[in-house]
C-alpha positions as CSV (number, residue, x, y, z in Angstrom):
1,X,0.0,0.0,0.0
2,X,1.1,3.3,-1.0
3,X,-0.3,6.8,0.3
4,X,1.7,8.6,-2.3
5,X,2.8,7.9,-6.0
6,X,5.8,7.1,-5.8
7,X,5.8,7.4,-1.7
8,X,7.0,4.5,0.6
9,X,4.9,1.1,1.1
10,X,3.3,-0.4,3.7
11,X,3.9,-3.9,3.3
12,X,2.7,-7.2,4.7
13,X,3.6,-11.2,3.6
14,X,1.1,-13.6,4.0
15,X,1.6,-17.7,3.1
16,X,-1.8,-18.2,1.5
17,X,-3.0,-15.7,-1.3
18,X,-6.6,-16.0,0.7
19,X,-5.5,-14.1,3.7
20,X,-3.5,-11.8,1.8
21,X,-6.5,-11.1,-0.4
22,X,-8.6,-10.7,2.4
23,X,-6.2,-8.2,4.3
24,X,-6.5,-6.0,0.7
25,X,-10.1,-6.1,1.1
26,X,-10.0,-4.8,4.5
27,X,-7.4,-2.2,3.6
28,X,-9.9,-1.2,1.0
29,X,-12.4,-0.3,3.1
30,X,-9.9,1.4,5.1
31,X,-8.0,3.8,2.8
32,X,-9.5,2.9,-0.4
33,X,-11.8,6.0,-0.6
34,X,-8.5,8.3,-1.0
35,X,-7.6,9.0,-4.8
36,X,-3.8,8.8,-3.8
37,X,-3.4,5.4,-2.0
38,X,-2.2,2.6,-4.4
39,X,-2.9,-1.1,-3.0
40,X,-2.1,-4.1,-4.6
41,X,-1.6,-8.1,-3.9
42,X,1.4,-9.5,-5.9
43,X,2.7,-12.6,-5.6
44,X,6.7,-13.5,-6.1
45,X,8.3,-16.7,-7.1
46,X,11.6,-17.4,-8.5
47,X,12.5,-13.7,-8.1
48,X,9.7,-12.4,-9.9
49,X,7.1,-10.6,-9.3
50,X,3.1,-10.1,-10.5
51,X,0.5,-8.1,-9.5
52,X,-2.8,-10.2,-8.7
53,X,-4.9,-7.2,-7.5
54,X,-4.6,-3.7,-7.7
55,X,-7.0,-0.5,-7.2
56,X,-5.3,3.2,-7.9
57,X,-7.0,6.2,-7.7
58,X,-10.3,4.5,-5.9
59,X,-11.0,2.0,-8.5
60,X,-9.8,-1.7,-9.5
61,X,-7.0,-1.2,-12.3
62,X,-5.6,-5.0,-12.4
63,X,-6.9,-8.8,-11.4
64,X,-5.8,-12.1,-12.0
65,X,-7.9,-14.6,-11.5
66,X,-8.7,-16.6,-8.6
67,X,-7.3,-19.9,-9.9
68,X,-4.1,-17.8,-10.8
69,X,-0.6,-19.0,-9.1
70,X,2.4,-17.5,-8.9
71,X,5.3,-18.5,-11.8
């Protein structure tokens, strides 16, 4: 989660995509009503990284699906 383009994150790892999906819907209804905050669920594996969620500017941008796994 970012308050600011550009700005420092707020970050948390979870093992299982469901909790950390969950946490990103609770942090939505927390801090998604402000245009600036950026929050997304990515998922890393071998050293890379994907985004699985992500709302900017108040509104989902990006979704995988649910079935999705990381590479």
């Amino acid at each position: 989660m970012q308050f600011t383009a550009g700005g420092p994150a707020v970050t948390g790892q979870w093992s299982r995509e469901q909790t950390a999906r969950a946490t990103f819907t609770s942090w939505i209804g927390l801090y998604g009503s402000n245009p600036d905050v950026v929050l997304r669920v990515t998922a890393t594996s071998g050293g890379r990284t994907r985004v699985l969620t992500s709302r900017e500017h108040g509104r989902l941008v990006a979704t995988a699906s649910e079935n999705t796994r990381p590479c």
